[in-house]
N, C-alpha and C positions, 0 to 999 in steps of 0.2 A: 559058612559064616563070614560075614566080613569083618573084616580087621584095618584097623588104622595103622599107617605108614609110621615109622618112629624116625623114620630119615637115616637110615644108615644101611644103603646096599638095598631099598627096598623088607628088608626085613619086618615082621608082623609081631605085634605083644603079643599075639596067639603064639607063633612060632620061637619066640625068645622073650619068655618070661622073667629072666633075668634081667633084661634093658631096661631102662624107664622109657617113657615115651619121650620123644624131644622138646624142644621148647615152643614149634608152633602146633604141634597138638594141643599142648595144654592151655596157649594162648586160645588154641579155636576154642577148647573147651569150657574157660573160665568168661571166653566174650560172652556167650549166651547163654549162663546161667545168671537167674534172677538173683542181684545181687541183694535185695531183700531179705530172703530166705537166708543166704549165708552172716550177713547182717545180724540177724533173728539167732544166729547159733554164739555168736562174739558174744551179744549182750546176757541170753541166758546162762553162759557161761558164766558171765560175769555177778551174777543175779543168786549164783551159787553158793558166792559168795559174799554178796553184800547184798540184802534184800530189799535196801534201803537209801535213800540217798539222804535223809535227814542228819543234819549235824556234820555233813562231810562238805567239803572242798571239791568244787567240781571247776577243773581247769579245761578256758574252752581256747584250743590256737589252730589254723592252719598251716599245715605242710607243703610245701610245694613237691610233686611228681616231677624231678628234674629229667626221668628217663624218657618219659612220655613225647617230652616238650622239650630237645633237648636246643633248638635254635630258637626259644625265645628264652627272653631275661627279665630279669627284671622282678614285677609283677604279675608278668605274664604267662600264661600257663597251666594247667590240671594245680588242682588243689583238691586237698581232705580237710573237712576241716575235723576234729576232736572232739569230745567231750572225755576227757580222762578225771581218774579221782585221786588225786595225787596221795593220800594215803593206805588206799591197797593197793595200788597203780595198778588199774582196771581199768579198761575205753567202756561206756557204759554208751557212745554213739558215737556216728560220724555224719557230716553230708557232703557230697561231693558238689566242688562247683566251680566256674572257670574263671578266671584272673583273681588274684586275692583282693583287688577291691568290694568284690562279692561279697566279702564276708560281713559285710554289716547288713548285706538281704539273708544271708544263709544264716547268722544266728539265732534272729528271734527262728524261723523253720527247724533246726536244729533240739532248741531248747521245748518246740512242743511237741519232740519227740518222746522227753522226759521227764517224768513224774518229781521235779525239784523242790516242791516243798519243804520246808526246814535245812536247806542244804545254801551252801556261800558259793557263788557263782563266781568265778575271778575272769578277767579277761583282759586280752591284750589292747593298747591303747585303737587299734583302728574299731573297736567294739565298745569304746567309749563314748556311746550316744544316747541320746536323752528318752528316745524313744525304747533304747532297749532296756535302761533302766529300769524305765516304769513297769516294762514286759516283765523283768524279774522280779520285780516290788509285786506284781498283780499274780504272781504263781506263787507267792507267800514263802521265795524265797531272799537271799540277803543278795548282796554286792561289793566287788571289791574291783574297780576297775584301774586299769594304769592309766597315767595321764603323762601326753605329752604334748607335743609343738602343736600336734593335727588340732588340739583345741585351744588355742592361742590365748582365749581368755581366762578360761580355766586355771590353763597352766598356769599363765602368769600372778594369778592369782594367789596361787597356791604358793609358788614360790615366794611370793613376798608375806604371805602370813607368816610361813617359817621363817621367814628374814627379821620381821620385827616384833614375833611373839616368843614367849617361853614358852616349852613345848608343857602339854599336860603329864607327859611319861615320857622316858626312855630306855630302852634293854638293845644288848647285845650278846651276839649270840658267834662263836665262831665253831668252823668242821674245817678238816685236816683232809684231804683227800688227792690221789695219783701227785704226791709231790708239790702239793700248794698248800697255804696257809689263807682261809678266804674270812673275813668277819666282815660281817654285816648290822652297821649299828641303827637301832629307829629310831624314831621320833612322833610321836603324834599330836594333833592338835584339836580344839573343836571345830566344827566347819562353820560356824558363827565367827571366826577369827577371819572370815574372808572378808575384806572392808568393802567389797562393790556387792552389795546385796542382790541386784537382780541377777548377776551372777550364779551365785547363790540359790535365790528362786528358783531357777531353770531347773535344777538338778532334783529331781524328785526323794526324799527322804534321806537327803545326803546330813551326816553326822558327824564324819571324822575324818579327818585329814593326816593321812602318811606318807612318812619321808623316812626311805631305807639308802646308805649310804655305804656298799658295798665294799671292801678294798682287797687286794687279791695279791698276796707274797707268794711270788712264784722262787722264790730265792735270788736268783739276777736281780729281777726288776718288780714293781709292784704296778696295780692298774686300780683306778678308783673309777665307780661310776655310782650316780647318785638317781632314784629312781622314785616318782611319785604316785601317791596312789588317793584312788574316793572310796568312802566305805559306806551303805547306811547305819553300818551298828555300830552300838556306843559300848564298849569295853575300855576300863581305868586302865588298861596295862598296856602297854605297847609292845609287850614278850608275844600276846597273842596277834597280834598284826605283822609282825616281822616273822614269825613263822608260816602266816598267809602269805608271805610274800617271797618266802622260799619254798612252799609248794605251789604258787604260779611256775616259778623256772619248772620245776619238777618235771612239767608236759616234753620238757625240750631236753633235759639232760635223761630222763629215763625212758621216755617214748621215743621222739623222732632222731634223738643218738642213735638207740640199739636202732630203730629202724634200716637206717642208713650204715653202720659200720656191723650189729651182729647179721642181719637178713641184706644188704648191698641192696636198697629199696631202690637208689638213685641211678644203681645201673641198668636197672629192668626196663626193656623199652616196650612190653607188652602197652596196646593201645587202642587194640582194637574191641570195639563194642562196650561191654561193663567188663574188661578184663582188668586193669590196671586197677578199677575200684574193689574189684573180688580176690584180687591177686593180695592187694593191703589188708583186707580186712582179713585173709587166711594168716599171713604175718601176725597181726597185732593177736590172733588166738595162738594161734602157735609159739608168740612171747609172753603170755601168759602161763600157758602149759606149763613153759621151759622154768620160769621163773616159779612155777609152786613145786618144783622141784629141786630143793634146795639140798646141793653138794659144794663141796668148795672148790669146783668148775666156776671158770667163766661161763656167761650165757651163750656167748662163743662154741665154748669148747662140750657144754652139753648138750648143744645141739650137733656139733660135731660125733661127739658120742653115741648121741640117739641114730645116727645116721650109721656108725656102725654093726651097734648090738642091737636086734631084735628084743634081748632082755630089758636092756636098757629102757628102751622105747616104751617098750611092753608096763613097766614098772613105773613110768612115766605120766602114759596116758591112765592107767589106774587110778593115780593118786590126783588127776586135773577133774574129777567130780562129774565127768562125761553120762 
């Protein structure tokens, strides 16, 4: 029988069952499997539990693969891009694609992955485009896009309606969390308050106009940063838009955090073939798992755990609806 090398002394998994394999076995291994299929196992996973995307918040951002790509900067570089639901914090997709300027070809491909009807689509300002607007308007679902500099008119726009209108609404909302004090107050306006109407025009079923105004007591020192957003939906309240706009962050502080600090995504320099994409996508299930096993471990520390106990594990994968 032949047996794969695990790199140590020649030694066989046949022969030392106790070893793992090393790390470029498993790179050969993960280059050429269809990362499709693995793909296909994330989402039904996820479909397990949520069978639906209607009425949820679907958060779309790219990550950049810093291990891949570790001498370029910048922009430059392997990227994943997301689709996360920021309220069961489930990836329900991804696409892979190279320099993050891509990501304005890779979203509309991304989003005809998934069935988004009924569901609020939010995205980061480089996905603030008029075409992709419409993309999401035409799949019957909503939008809540961020705005900044990259659309100069817009922007500027926007910040002078709030400059010289009274807002329709405002709520504020503050969390407490690792030793900070963070409130974030809103503001909304109607998107008729924009005074250069072609402006206006361009923006397919645009309605409402958000401005969330962040401030962050770290006990030392405090940090403000002010953040604008386009919506097409009309809601009286502004509690509901400034909740969308703290489950945008949501992709960054619950997804590509753990990525990076529980799973060290950024050190992996696997690169060969579809490894680096198969290698992410077994993470993002494997932080799922971890996460619908709730002890008062860290996500840390229960993967930690599962790493010792076979029970553990065992009792683990049980309860992930496999």
């Amino acid at each position: 029988m032949n047996t794969l090398p695990i790199g140590c002394g020649g030694t066989s998994i046949a022969n030392r069952p106790d070893r793992s394999p090393s790390p470029d076995t498993f790179e050969r291994l993960m280059s050429a499997v269809d990362p499709d299929e693995i793909e296909r196992c994330l989402v039904e996973h996820g479909r397990k539990f949520l069978d639906t995307l209607a009425e949820k918040q679907v958060v779309i951002d790219g990550k950049k693969l810093r291990g891949t790509s570790p001498k370029q900067h910048g922009s430059k570089g392997d990227y994943i891009m997301n689709a996360y639901v920021s309220e069961n914090h489930i990836v329900v997709g991804q696409q892979r694609l190279k320099d993050k300027e891509n990501e304005i070809v890779a979203i509309p491909q991304l989003l005809e992955k998934l069935d988004i009807e009924g569901a609020t689509i939010s995205i980061d300002a480089i996905g603030t485009q008029i075409n992709i607007a419409q993309n999401i308007l035409d799949r019957k679902a909503h939008y809540f896009l961020a705005v900044k500099d990259n659309q100069g008119a817009l922007n500027e726009q926007v910040i002078d309606a709030f400059r010289y209108n009274k807002p329709t609404d405002s709520a504020s909302q503050m969390d407490a969390d690792h030793g900070r004090i963070e409130t974030r107050d809103c503001r909304i306006l109607k998107a008729d308050t924009i005074e250069d109407k072609d402006v206006l025009a361009r923006w397919p079923g645009l309605k409402t106009l958000v401005e969330v105004t962040s401030t962050v007591d770290y006990g030392d020192h405090t940090a403000t940063a002010v953040r604008r957003y386009i919506s097409d939906e009309v809601y009286p309240k502004a509690a509901y838009f400034n909740m969308l706009a703290r489950g945008h962050w949501s992709i960054e502080n619950q997804l590509h955090w753990n990525l990076d600090v529980t799973f060290l995504e950024d050190a992996c320099r696997a690169r060969k073939g579809y490894a680096s994409l198969n290698l992410s996508t077994i993470r993002k299930l494997a932080m799922q798992v971890i996460k619908e096993h709730v002890d008062k471990s860290s996500l840390k520390k229960r993967r930690f755990k599962a790493s010792l106990s076979n029970d553990y594990l065992t009792d683990m994968l049980l309860k992930a609806k496999f």
